[in-house]
N, C-alpha and C positions, 0 to 999 in steps of 0.2 A: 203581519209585517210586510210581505211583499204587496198584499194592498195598497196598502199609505206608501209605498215606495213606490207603486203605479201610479198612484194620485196625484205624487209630487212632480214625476214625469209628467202626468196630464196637464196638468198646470204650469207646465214650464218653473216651477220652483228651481231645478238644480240649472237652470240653465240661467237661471236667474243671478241665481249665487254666484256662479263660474263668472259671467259677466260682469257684476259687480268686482267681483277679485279684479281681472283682466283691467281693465278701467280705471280701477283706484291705482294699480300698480302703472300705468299709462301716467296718469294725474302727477304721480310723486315722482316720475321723469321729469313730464316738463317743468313740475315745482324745482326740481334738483338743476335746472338748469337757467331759469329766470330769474330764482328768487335772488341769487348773487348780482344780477345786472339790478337788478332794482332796491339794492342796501337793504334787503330784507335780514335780518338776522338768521341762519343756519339751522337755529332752535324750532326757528315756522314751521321747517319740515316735519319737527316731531308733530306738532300741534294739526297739520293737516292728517298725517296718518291716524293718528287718538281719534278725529274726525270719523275719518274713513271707518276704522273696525267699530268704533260705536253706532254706526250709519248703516252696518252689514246686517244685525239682525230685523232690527227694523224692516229695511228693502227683502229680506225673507218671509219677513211674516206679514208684507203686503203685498208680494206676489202669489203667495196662497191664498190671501181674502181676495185679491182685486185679479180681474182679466183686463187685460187690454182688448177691446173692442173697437171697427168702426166708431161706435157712438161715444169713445170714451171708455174710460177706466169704469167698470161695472162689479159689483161682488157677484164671485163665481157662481155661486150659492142660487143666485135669481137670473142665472142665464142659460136659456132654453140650451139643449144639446144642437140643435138645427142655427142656434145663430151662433155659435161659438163658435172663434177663430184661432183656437188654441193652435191649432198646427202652422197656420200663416207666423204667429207671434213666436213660433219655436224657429221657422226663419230668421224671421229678423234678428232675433236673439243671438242666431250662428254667426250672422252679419258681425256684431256689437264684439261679440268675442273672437273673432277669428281677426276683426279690424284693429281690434284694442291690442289685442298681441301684435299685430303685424307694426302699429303705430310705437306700441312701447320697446318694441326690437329696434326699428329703425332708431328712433330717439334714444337707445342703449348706445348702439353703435355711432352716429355719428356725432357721437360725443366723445368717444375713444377715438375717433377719428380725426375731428375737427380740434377735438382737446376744448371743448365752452369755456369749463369750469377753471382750467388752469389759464387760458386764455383775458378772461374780465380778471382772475387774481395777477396778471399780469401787467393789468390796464391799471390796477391798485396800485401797481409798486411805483407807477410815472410818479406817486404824488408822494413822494419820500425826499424828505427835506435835512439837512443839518443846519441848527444854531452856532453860526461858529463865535468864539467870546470876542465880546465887543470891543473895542478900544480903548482904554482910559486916557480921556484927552483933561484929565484932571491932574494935582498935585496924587504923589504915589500913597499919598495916606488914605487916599479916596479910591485906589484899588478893587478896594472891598466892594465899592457903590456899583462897581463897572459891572465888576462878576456876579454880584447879584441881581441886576437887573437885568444879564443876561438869561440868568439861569430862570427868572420869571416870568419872562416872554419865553423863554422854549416852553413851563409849563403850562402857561397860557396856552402854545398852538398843540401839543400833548395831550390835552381835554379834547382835541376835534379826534372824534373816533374815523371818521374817515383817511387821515394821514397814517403815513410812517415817520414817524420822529426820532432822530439820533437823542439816545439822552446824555445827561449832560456828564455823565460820568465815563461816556466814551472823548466827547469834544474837550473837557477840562483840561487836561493832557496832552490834546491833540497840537503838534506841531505843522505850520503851516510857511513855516519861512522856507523861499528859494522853490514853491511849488505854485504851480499854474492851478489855475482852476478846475481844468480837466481833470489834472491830476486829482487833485484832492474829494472830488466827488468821484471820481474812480475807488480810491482808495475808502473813503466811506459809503460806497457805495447808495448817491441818493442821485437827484436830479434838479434838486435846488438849492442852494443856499443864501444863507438871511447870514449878512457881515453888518458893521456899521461901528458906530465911535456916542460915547457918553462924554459931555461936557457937563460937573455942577459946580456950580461959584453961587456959593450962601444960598440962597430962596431958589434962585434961577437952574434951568434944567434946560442942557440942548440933543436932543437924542438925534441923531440919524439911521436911517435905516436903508439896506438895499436887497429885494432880492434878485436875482440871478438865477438863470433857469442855465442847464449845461448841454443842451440837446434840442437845438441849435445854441451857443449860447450867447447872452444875450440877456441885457437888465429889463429883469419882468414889470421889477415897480422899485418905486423909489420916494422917499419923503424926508422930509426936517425936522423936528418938531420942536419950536423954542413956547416952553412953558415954566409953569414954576412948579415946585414941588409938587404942591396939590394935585397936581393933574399927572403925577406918575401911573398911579393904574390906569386913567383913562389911556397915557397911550400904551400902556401894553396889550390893553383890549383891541385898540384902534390896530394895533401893527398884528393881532391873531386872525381879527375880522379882514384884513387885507391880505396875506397870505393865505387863508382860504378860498379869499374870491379868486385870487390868482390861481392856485392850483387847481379851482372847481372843485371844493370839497364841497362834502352839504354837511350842514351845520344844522344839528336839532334843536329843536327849543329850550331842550335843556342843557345842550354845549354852550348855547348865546346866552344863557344865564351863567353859566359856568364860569365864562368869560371874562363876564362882566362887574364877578364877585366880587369886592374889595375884602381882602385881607386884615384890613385893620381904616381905622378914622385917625389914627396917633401917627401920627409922619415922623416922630422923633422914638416911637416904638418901633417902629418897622426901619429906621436906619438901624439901631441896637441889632434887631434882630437877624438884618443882612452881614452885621459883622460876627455874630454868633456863627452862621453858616459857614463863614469862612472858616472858620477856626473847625465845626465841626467837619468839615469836607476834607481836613488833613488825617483825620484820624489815631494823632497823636495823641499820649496820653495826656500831658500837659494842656495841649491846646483844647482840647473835650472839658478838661476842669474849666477853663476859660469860657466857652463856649457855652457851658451849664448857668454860669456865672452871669451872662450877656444873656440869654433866654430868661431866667430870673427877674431882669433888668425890665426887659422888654415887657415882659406879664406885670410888672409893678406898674407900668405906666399905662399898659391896656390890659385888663382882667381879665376882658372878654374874646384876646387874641387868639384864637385855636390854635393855630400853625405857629404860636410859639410855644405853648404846652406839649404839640408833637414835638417840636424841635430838644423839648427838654428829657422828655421822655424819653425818645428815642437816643438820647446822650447817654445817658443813664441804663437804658439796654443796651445797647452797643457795646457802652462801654464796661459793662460788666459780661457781657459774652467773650468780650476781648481781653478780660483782666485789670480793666483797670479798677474795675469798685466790687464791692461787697454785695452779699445779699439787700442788704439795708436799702441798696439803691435801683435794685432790679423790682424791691415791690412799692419804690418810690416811679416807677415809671412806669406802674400799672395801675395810679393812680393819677399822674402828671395823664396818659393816654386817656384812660377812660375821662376825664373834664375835657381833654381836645374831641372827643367824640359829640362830646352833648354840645359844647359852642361850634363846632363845625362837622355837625352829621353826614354835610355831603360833599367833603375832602378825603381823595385818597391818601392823603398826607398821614391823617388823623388815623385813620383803620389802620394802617401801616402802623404807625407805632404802637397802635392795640396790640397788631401780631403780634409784633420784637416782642412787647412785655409779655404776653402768655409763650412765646418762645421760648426766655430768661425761666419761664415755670417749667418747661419740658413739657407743657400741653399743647401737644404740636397738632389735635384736632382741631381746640379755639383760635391757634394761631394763622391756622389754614385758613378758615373760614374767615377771618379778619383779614388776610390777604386779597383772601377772594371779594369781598364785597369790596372794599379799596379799588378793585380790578372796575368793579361796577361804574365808579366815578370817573376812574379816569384809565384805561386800555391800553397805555404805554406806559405807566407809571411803573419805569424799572426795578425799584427798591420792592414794590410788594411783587412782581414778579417772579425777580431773581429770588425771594425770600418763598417765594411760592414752592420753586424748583430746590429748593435746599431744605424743606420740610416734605417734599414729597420721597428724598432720599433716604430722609429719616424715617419716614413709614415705608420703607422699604418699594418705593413704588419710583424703580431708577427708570423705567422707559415714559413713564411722565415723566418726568425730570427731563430728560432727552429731549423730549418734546418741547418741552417748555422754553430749554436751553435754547434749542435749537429756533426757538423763534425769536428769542431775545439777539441772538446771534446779528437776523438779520439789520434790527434796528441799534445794534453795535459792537459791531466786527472788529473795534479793537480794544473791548471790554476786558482785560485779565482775568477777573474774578471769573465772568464765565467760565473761559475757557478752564480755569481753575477748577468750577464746578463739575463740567464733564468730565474734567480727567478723574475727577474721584468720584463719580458715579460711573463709570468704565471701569473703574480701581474694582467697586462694589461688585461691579460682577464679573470680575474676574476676565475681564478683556485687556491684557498689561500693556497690548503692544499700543491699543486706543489711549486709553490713559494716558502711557505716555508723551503720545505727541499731544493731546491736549495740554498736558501740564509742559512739557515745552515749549509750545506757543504762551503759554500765561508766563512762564520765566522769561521769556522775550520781550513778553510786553510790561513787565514789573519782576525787576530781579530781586527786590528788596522786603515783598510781600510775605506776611508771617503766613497768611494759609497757603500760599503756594508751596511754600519752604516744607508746612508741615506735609504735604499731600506726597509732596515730592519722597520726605521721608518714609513714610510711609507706603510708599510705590516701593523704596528700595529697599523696605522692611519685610516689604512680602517677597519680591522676587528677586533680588539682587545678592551678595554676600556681607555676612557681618561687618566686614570695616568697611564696604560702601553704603553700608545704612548706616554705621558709625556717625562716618563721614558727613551724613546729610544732617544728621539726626544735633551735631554742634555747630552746623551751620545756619540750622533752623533755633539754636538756642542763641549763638553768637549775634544774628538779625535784632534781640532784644532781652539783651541779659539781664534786665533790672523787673525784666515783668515775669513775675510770680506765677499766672498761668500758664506762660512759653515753660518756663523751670517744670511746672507741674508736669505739664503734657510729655517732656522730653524723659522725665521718670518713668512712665508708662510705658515711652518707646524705646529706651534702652534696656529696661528689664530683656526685652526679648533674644540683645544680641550681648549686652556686655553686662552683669549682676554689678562691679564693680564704679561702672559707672552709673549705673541708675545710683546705688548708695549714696554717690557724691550728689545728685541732683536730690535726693532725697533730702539729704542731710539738709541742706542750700532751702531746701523747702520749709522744713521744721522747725528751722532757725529763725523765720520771719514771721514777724509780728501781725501778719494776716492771717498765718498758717489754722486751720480751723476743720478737726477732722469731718465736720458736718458740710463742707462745704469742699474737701479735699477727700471725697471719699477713693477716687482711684487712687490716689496717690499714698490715702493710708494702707492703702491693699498691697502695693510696692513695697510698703516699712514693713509689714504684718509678714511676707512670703522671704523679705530679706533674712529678719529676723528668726523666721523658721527655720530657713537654709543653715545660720550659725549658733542653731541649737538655744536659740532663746524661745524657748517653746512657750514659760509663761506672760512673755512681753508682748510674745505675737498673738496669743493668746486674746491678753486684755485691750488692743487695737482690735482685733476683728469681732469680739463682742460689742465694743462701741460702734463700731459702723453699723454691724448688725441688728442691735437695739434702733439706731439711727432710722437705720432703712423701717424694717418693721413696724415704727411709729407711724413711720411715712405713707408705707401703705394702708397700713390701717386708718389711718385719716383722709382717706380716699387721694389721695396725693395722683395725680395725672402725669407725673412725668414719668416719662415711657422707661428711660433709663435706667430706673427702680428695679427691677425684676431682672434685670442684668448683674448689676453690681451686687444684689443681693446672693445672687448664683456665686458672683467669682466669690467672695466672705467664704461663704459654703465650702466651694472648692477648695481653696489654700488652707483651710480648717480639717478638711478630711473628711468632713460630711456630704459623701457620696451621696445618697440616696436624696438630698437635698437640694444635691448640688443638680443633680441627676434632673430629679424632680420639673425645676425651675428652668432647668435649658431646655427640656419639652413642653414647656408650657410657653416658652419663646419660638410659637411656630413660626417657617419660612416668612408668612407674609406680615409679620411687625418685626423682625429682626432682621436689620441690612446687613449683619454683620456678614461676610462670606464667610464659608469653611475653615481658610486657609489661616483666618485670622485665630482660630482655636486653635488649630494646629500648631501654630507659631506660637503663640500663647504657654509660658509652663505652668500657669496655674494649674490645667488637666491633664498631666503630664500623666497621673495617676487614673485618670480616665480616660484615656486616650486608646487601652486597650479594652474597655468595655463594650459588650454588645450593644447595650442601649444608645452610647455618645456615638459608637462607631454608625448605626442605623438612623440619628438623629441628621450625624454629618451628613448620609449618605441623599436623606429628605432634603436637606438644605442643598446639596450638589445640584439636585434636581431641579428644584425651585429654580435655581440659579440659570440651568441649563435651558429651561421654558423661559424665563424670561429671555435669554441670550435668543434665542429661536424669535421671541414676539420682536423683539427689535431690528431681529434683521428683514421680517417682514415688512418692518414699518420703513425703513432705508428702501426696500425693493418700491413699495409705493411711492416713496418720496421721488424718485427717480426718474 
């Protein structure tokens, strides 16, 4: 052995290696620090390293066959000992690696120094725009026309992956009266904005357009455009191609196709379908059935319109996440999605309501992955992002969330629902006082919001006293007393603090002709533990066998919604069936189960397990869990910094 360990010395072999190391790690500096000035993707870096370590044994085991010689590269093997220059080449080699460190040190440091990397992400953010809504210089019945063609031209310039783009669910809202220009790109934080005004009278179409840059400010571009209908996509192409140029984005070939896509050939489809939008953008229940109704329309007149099967779809999950439809229509929107996928395979419109409907299933790994490719098409598309960030909570992965939030944030900063979402992945791991102020900024910016109201409850269900979660918990019902799943949910959250009133929401539930224990499975858990409480032991009985047969079908028909093994636990639990109950809350380890501690705790279903070794040893893993994640997050703030 120390032979061939001579050998390799003789041959410069390790010094070979060492070099090679030193070098490649030199290489993936300067890559880490050009490839972002040159719009290279982030990913290149993996792609050169895989390079690198597959390129290492290689350059090993052709330093042992070959010498560097005067004459050229020679096999050792046939070079006299009198002309070998093995020890010159061990020089150089000192050179290669004492240089390669020295270069990759410097290019460490004055990176930290200079700051590159944050630097060019810097030079990024110049070219962050808002669509602010256009004008309706039409009769107000034609409203509809305005707002949708606004919302089409921001998705149009949202395809250019080189932008930051407000989307449009931050500007809908956004009030602009009595505020300067300054102001209002202060406050959204961007450096250009696109205003203008829509004129349509019968055939005839007059758009105008202006953008405004705020740093110096000053109208970047400006145009008219008097056409007729026909030529509505051309200019929303024309007015994404122009804002490009102006900002100096670069446009890939496949964004200039993007662009350029036409939606539909039916002009009397694509009016239908812009007033569906309105109607869906309210997200009332009323106005979704409408909405469903005008997407219907739209597809009768173009079969082959994708983005109105998303549109349908997505009514239909939505609106049954939200309460307002049945089962019947959450697997009708994973049928409407999957047809928007096959006529429009490279819309992120269409993946997106893929997700929603495997959402609606509680398969929240096809739903991810359907977000994510959506991400593919198009890299501001808010809806699968923020949907992105709300399925990574659910697989209990809150500091992605964080992440993800937190970049939605900066393309819009007066979004609710975000801020909504961080406070209840803060909630998740048990950071109350974060929580909080997020979920008060989201009450600031929509007082009237059914998930803020629930989160909210829910913050005060964990840490606050009984009649302050009372409190919340019929403010969050009083927001929409006719909807069936507000009723539902608020049974679940008063069990914790009042019996008496959960009964009443129970009862309110049972009553309605929706009411469906297969589809109300928490809520029949409420009836079933009421019921125990008042000594109806065979009534509660025959609910928690129904749920339970329910569930157990479920899984055994490979059923993917994560849910399942939860609610089958709580059955377990209010049944008395420890060991089952036991069983299934260990087999809900830390990393698929968001729920924290604290929510068992509060919980009386394990009122009865609560002093067991095993739930107490489970809690204690889950604390942990919790606690590593709290730790990775505040590193990731220390970086952000």
């Amino acid at each position: 052995m120390s032979n061939f360990f001579q050998e390799l010395q003789r041959r410069n072999v390790i010094k070979s290696a060492i070099s090679y190391v030193v070098i490649g790690w030199a290489i993936l500096q300067v890559a880490d620090i050009l490839f972002p000035a040159f719009k290279i993707p982030d990913s290149a870096i993996r792609y050169v390293l895989y390079a690198l370590i597959g390129g290492f044994p290689i350059w090993v085991i052709f330093a042992y066959i070959y010498e560097w010689t005067p004459a050229g590269f020679q096999r050792t093997s046939t070079v006299q000992n009198e002309a070998s220059v093995h020890q010159q080449t061990g020089k150089r080699l000192n050179f290669f690696i004492f240089g390669g460190m020295a270069l990759a040190i410097i290019l460490l440091l004055a990176d930290r120094v200079f700051n590159f990397t944050d630097t060019l992400e810097t030079t990024d953010e110049k070219k962050a725009i808002a669509v602010l809504p256009f004008e309706n210089m039409s009769t107000a019945e034609d409203a509809y026309f305005a707002k949708g063609i606004t919302e089409d031209i921001l998705t149009q310039i949202s395809q250019i992956g080189d932008l930051r783009v407000l989307s449009n669910f931050t500007i809908r809202d956004y009030d602009t009266e009595g505020k300067t220009v300054e102001e209002i790109g202060e406050e959204l934080n961007v450096n250009y904005l696109l205003t203008g005004s829509i004129r349509k009278a019968g055939e005839q179409l007059r758009i105008t357009c202006q953008l405004v840059q705020l740093d110096p400010e000053e109208q970047a571009w400006a145009e008219n455009y008097d056409k007729r209908m026909d030529d509505v996509f051309a200019i929303q192409t024309q007015v994404a191609e122009e804002v490009a140029r102006n900002l100096k984005a670069t446009l890939s070939p496949a964004e200039k196709a993007k662009i350029k896509d036409k939606p539909t050939d039916n002009l009397a489809a694509y009016n239908i379908y812009l007033k569906a939008r309105e109607k869906y953008n309210t997200y009332e229940n009323e106005n979704f059935k409408e909405a469903a109704d005008l997407f219907k329309k739209a597809i009768a007149l173009d079969p082959e319109f994708s983005l109105a099967y998303a549109g349908l779809a997505e009514t239909y999950g939505i609106g049954y996440l939200r309460g307002f439809y049945t089962n019947f229509f959450a697997d009708s929107a994973k049928k409407y999605a999957e047809k928007a996928t096959v006529l429009g395979p490279k819309r992120a419109e269409t993946w997106t309501a893929l997700g929603t409907a495997f959402r609606c299933e509680g398969n929240y790994a096809e739903a991810k992955e359907k977000y994510q490719k959506a991400l593919t098409f198009n890299p501001n598309y808010l809806l699968a992002l923020a949907n992105l960030a709300d399925i990574s909570i659910r697989q209990n992965r809150q500091v992605e969330a964080i992440r993800l939030y937190q970049k939605i944030i900066k393309s819009n900063p007066l979004n609710y629902k975000i801020f909504a979402g961080m406070g209840l992945t803060y909630l998740l791991l048990d950071m109350p006082s974060k929580s909080a102020a997020y979920l008060q900024k989201a009450i600031s910016l929509k007082q009237d919001n059914l998930d803020v109201k629930f989160y909210y409850a829910l913050w005060h269900l964990f840490y606050s006293t009984p009649d302050q979660a009372k409190t919340q918990i019929r403010k969050f019902k009083a927001a929409d007393p006719q909807n069936i799943r507000v009723t539902a949910t608020c049974a679940v959250l008063a069990l914790n603090v009042d019996q008496t009133l959960a009964k009443k929401y129970v009862n309110e539930l049972i009553q309605s002709p929706a009411f469906n224990p297969s589809e109300y499975i928490d809520q029949t858990h409420v009836l079933s533990y009421l019921l125990m409480e008042e000594g109806k032991i065979d009534s509660a009985n025959y609910w928690l066998d129904t749920t339970i047969t329910i569930l157990e079908k479920k899984m055994k028909e490979g059923g993917k919604n994560s849910a399942l093994p939860g609610l089958l636990m709580e059955a377990y639990a209010i049944k008395g069936e420890k060991e089952k109950a036991l069983h299934l809350l260990d087999s809900l380890n830390p990393e698929n189960d968001p729920s924290p501690p604290i929510e068992y705790l509060k919980s009386p279903y394990y009122e009865d397990l609560k002093d067991n070794d095993r739930f107490q040893k489970i809690m204690g893993e889950k604390q942990q869990y919790i606690n590593a994640k709290q730790l990775e997050l505040s590193r990731q703030e220390l970086e952000l910094q």
